[in-house]
C-alpha positions in Angstrom: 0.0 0.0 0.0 0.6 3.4 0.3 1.6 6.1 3.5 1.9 9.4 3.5 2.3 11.4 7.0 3.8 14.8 8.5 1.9 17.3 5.8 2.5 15.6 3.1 0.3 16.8 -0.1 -0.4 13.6 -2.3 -2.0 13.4 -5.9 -3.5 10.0 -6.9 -5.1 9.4 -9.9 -6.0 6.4 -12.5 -4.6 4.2 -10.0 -5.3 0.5 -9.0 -4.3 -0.8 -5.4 -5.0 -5.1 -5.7 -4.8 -7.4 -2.7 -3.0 -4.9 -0.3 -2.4 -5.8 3.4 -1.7 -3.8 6.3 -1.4 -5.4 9.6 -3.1 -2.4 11.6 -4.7 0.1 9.3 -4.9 1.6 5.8 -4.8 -1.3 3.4 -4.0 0.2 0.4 -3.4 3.8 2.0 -2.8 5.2 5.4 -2.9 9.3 4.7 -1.5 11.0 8.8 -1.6 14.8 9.1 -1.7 15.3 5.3 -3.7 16.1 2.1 -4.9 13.9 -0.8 -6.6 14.0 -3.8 -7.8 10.4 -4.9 -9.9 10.3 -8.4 -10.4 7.5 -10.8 -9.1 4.9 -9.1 -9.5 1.0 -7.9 -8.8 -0.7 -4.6 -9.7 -4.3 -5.0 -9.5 -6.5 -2.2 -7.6 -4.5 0.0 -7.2 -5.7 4.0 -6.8 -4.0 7.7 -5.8 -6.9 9.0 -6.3 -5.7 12.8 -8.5 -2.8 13.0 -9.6 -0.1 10.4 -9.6 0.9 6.4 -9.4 -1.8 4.1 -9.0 0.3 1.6 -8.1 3.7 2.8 -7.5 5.3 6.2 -7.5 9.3 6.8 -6.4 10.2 10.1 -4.8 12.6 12.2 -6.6 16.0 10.9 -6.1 14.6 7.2 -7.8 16.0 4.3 -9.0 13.7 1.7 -11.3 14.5 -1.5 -12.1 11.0 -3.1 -13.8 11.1 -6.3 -15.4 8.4 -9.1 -13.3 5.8 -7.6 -14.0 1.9 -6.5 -13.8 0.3 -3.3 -14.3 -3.5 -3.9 -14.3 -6.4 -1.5 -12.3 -4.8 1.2 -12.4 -5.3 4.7 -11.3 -4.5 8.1 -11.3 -5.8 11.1 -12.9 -3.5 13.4 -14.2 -0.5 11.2 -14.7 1.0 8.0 -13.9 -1.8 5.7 -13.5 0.2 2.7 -12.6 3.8 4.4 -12.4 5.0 7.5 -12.3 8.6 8.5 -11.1 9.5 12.0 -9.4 11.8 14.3 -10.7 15.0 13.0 -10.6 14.3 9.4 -12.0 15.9 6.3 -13.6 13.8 4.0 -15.4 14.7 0.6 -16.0 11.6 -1.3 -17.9 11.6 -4.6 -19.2 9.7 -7.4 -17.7 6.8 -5.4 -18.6 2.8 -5.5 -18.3 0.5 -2.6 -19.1 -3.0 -2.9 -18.7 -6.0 -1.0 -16.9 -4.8 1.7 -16.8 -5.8 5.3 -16.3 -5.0 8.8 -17.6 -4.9 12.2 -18.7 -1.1 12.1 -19.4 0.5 9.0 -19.2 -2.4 5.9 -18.3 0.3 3.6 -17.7 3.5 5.1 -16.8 5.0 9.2 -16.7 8.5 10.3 -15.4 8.7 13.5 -13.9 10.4 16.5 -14.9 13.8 15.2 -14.4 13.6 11.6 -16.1 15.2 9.1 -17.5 13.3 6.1 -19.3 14.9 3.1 -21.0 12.2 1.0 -22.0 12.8 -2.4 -23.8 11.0 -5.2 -21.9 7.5 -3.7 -23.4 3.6 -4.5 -23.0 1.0 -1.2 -23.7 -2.4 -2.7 -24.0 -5.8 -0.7 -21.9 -5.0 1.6 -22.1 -5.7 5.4 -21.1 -5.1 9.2 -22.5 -6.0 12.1 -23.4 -2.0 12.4 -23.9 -0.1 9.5 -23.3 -2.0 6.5 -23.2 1.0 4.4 -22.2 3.6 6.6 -21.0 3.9 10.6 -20.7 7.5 12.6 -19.4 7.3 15.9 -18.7 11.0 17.3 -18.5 12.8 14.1 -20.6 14.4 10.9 -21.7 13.1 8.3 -23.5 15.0 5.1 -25.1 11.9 2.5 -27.0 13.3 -0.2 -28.1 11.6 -3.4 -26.4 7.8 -2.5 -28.1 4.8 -3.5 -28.1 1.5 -0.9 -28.3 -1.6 -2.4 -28.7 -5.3 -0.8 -26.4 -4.5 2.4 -26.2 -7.5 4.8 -25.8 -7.3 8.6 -27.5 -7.4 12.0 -28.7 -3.6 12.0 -29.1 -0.6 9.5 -27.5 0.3 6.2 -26.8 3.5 8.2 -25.7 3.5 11.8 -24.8 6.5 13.8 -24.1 6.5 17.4 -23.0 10.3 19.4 -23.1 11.9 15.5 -25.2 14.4 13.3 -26.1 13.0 10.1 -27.5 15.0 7.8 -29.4 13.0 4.9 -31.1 13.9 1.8 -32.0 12.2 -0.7 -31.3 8.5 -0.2 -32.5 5.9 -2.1 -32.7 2.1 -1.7 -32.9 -0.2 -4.2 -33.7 -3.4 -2.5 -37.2 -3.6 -0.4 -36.5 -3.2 3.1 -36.6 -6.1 4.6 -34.4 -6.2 8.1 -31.3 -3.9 7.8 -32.4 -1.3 5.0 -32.9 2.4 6.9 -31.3 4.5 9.5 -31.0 3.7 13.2 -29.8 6.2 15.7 -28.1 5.0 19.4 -29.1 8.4 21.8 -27.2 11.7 21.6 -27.2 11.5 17.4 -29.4 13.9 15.3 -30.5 12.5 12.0 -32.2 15.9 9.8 
């Protein structure tokens, strides 16, 4: 994978990550205290072998802007098994595909620890968690607007925030909701 720390400003583009491990976080990238820009690219099977990010981790006060990029069949161990966003990070992630990913909390995507995730125009497909197989909030914000759910798998929501304010508008979900389709909030988080 990939790791860039101490204000480091990184460019990715028309890239493919395959099969990357990392034993704690950040399968295919671990961004610390730094900037990215990630468009058009492909992580595709991509492991946290021990805790959090499959795919991608942003931590430390990071700044990420993903765009029209593909998060497929990654997984974590604890959270976030495509991407995980934590620690007062900035997230904007756009026009974005995640599919079959899992993890504990948040299948596809976690927000947590006071991060700050803008979600735009983004597909979840069959993936799954125990909490939130699309998305997880834990402490943090989260904006969703115009994302499509389809066929997520777990023992709660598609959406899962605990301590967080999401702010949602429009979602749609493909599959009838049978079980885990919707949005289920644990006390102290404001869904508008």
């Amino acid at each position: 994978g990939f790791y860039a720390a101490s204000s480091s400003d990184v460019t990715v583009a028309w890239s493919h990550f395959e099969s990357n491990t990392a034993y704690y976080s950040g399968g295919g990238f671990y961004l610390s205290a730094s900037t990215a820009d990630l468009s058009f690219s492909t992580f595709l099977s991509c492991t946290a072998s021990y805790a959090h990010g499959g795919a991608y981790y942003a931590y430390a006060s990071s700044t990420l802007t993903a765009l029209s990029s593909n998060f497929t069949s990654c997984s974590a161990a604890s959270s976030g098994g495509a991407f995980r966003a934590s620690d007062s990070s900035r997230v904007k992630v756009e026009h974005c595909r995640f599919e079959d990913c899992t993890s504990t909390y948040g299948g596809s995507f976690t927000a947590a620890a006071s991060a700050e995730a803008t979600m735009l125009s983004n597909h979840f497909v069959s993936s799954s968690a125990s909490y939130g197989s699309g998305i997880y909030a834990s402490s943090s914000t989260v904006f969703l607007n115009a994302s499509t759910f389809v066929g997520g798998e777990g023992t709660d929501f598609d959406i899962y925030a605990t301590t967080s304010d999401m702010k949602c508008s429009p979602i749609h979900w493909e599959t009838q909701c049978i079980g885990s389709c919707g949005v289920t909030c644990n006390p102290n988080s404001t869904v508008r």
